[in-house]
N, C-alpha and C positions, 0 to 999 in steps of 0.2 A: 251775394250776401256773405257778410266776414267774421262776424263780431256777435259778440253777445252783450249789449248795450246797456251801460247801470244809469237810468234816469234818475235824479235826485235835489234834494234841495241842499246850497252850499253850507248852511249849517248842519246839515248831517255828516258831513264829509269823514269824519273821524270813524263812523258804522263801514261807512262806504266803502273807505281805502283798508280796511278789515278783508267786509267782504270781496273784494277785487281780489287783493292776496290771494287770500284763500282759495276763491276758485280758480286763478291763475296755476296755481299749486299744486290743485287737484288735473289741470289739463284742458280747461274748459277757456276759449279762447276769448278775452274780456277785452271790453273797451271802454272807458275812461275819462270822459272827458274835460274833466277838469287836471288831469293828466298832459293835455296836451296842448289847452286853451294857449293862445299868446295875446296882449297887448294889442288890441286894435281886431284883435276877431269877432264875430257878431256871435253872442252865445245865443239866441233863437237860430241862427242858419245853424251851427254847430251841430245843437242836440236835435233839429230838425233832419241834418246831414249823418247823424249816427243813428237816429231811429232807421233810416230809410235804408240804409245800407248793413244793417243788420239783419241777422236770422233771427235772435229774441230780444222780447228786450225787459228787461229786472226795472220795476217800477215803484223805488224806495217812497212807504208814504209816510207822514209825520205828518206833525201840529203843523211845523213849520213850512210845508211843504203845500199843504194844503191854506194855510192862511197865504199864502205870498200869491195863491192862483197858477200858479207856475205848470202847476200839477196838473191842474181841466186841459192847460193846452198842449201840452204831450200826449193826453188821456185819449183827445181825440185825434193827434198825431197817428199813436199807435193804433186807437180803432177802424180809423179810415186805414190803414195799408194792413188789419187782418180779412176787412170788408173783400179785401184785394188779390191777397193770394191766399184764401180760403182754407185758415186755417187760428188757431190761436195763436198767438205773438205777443202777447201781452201779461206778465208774472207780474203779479201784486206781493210786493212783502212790506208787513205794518213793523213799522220799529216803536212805535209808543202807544198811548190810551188813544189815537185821534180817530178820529169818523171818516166813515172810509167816502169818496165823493160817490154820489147819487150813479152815476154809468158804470160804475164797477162795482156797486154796495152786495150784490149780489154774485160775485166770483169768489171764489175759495182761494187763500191767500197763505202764506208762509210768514207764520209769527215770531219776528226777532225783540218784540219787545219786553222778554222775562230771564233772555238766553241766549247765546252764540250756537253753542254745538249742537244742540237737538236739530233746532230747525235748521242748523246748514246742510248735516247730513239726510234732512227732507227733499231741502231742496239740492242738494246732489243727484239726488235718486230721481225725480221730478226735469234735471235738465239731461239725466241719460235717458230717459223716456223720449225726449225729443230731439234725441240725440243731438246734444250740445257737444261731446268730444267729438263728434266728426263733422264740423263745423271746420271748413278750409278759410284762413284769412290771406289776405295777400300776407307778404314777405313783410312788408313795413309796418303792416295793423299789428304782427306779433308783438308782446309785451313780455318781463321778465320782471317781477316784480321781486324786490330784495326785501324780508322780513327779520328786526331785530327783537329780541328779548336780552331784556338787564342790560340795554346802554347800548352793547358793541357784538354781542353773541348772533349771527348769522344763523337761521333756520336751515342747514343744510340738507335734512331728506324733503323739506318743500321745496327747496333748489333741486333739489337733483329730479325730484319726478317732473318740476316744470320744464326743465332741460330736455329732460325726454319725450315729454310729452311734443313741446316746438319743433324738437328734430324729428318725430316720427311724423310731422306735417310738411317738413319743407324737403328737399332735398340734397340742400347743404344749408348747414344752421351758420348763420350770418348775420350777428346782430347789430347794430349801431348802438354809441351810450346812449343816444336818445331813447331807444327800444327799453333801458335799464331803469324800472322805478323804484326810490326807494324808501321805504313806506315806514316813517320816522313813528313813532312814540309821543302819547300828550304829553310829558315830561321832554322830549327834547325838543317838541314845537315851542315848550312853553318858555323853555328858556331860553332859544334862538328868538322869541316873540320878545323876552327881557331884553336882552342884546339889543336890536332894534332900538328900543324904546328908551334904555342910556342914549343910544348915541344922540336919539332925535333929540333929548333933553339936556345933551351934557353941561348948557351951559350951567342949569342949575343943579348941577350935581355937586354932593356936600364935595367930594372929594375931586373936583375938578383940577386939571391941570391942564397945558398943552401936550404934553410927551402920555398922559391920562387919554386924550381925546385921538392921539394917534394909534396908540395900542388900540382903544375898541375899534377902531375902523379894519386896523392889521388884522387882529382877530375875525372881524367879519369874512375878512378879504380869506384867511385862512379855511375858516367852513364852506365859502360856498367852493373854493378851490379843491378844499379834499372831497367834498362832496360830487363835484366834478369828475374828479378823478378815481374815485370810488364806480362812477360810473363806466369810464373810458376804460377802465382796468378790468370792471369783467367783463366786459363784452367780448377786451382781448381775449381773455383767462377762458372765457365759453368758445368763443372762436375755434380757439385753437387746442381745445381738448382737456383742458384740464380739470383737474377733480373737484367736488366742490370740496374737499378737506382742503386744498391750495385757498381756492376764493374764500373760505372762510376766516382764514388766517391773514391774509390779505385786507378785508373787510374790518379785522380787527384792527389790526395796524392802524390805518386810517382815521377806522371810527374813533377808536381809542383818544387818538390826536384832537378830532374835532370836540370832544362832549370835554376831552378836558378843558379846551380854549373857552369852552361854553360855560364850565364850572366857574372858570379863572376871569371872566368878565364881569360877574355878579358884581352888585355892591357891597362892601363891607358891612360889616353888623347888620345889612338889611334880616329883616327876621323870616322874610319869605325866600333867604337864601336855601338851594338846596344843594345836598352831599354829591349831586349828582355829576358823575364824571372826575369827581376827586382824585379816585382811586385811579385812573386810568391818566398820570401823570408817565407811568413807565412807556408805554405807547410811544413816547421818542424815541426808546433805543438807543441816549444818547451817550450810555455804558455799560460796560458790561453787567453790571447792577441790575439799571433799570432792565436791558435786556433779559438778563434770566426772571426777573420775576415776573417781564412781559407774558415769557414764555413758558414759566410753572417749571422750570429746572432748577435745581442745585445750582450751576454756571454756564457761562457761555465761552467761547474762544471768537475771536474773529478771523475772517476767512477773507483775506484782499484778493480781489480779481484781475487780471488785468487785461485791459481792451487791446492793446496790439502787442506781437511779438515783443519793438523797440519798447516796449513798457515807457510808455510815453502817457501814458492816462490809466489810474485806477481806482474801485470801490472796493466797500468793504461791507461783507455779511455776517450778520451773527449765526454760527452755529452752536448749537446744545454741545456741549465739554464732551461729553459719550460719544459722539458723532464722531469729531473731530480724534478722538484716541481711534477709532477704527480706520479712520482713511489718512492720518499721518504717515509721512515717511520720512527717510533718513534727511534728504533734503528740505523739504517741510515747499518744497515749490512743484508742480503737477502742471503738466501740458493741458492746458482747454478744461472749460467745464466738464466737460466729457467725463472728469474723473469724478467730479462730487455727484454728477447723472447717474454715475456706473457704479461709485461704490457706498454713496449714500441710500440709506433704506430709502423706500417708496415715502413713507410717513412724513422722516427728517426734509424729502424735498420738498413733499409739500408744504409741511410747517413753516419751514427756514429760507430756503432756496427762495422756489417761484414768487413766494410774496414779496422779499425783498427786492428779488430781482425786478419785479416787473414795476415797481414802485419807485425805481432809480430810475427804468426806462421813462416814468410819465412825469418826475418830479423835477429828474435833472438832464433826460432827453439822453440817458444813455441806449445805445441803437446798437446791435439789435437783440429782441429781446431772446430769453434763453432758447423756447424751442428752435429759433432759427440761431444758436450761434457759432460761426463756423469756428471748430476744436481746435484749426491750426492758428487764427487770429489771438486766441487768446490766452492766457499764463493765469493759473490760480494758487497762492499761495495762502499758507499759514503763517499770521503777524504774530 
């Protein structure tokens, strides 16, 4: 048994992917299934195959969840296998006014529907009781779920306790992007759901054109790519040790990128246009402008890299103006990364360096990425 298993109806999903976070967060080993689902899978064998192979299982109940029936048949999923290894397995949490079904009407239940926080820290305290953190999953059931506030800001102390929490279960933390979920916001579903819905209608759109109908597709093609690679990136960034002050800035970058392509799709004068992602036009980086105000500095300088001694291939990172006055030199060119590693603060790489770097590796395929890069391959100058 691996997993702590959220039974639910798909219109709740937005309570759901909350709660998963959350106890993800807290160390408590979740599983998902709508998470995971693909195109041609049977969703009865699925949620029959996470009841069974679970230790507990979270049984979200609703109007909607209880009207669709969905609910009797997992109810007695889960009751036949406590019947079995004799013991209770089955948490009830009510998210709205609905009636609880006739075989459970009678269990004590964990009420989310007036509050988040009271009753999460209930039921925290309620899955240490049954000891939900010492619940071992395989390697592959593990999850890492990425949580945003305001658009593109990374929850970093829930990153960092869930990081620890995975690696104090396995014995080398080894994630896949697939392992990486990232747990969007009703404003950025709502307007990845607009996007969709131009393009499905472009034809009647007031402001149609053909170079119109190829930009929303570009754009499409844009978010699920950086969302891709949002993913691909930490898994690196967790892999191989880095903080989450790196992923977060990382995370920004990206996100940055997508929510404004999302803003920038809208329809004109539509009046249910929202501000949202406006501001996150600097997210390009694609001056020193936009870069400092990405980055909340005064300025930037840029920092050329270069991949082989023959200087035969190079990029280019922004660094904060203050950084750069401390590790200049009279030449303004420095053997290997090894120097910006060695004489850039801990903060600046995280900020500056890693994120950019690792984001050249997955956009434009530059190899390899910084913590492997060997010092005598490569030249880093000041442009």
């Amino acid at each position: 048994m691996s997993n702590i298993f959220i039974s639910h109806s798909s219109k709740d999903k937005p309570f759901v992917k909350k709660l998963a976070s959350a106890l993800l967060s807290e160390g408590f080993p979740v599983w998902l299934d709508s998470w995971k689902l693909e195109v041609g899978d049977s969703l009865i064998d699925k949620v029959y195959d996470g009841i069974e192979a679970s230790s507990l299982v979270l049984l979200v109940v609703s109007k909607s969840a209880v009207e669709s029936g969905w609910v009797n048949r997992e109810i007695n999923a889960a009751l036949v296998k406590e019947e079995t290894i004799g013991r209770k397995f089955l948490i009830p949490l009510r998210v709205d006014s609905c009636e609880f079904p006739l075989k459970i009407a009678d269990r004590l239940y964990e009420d989310f529907s007036s509050s988040f926080s009271a009753p999460f820290s209930r039921l925290v305290e309620l899955l240490d009781k049954y000891g939900g953190r010492d619940i071992q999953p395989s390697k592959e059931r593990e999850l890492l779920a990425l949580s945003f506030s305001r658009e593109v800001h990374l929850n970093t102390s829930s990153l960092t306790k869930a990081i620890d929490c995975i690696a104090s279960r396995q014995d080398s933390l080894s994630l896949s992007s697939e392992q990486i979920v990232i747990n969007n916001d009703e404003v950025y579903e709502r307007q990845l759901s607009r996007l969709h819905q131009r393009i499905d209608n472009i034809e009647t759109d007031p402001h149609f054109s053909p170079d119109l109908e190829s930009w929303l597709n570009y754009a499409l093609d844009c978010v699920k790519s950086g969302e891709k690679n949002i993913r691909k990136g930490v898994a690196l960034m967790v892999n191989n040790g880095c903080s989450s002050e790196a992923i977060y800035w990382f995370t920004k970058i990206l996100r940055g990128q997508i929510v404004y392509k999302l803003w920038s799709a809208q329809s004109p004068n539509d009046p249910k246009n929202s501000e949202y992602g406006r501001m996150w036009q600097s997210a390009s980086l694609g001056s020193n402008v936009s870069a400092a105000e990405f980055f909340e500095v005064s300025s930037v300088e840029s920092v050329v890299v270069w991949q082989t001694s023959s200087r035969d291939f190079s990029f280019s990172l922004w660094v904060g103006e203050d950084e750069i006055k401390r590790i200049r030199n009279d030449e303004g060119v420095y053997e290997g990364p090894d120097i910006l590693i060695e004489v850039c603060s801990y903060r600046n790489l995280d900020k500056y360096v890693y994120p950019q770097i690792v984001i050249r590796h997955l956009v434009n395929g530059i190899t390899p990425v910084p913590w492997k890069l060997d010092a005598s391959d490569v030249l880093a100058g000041i442009s």
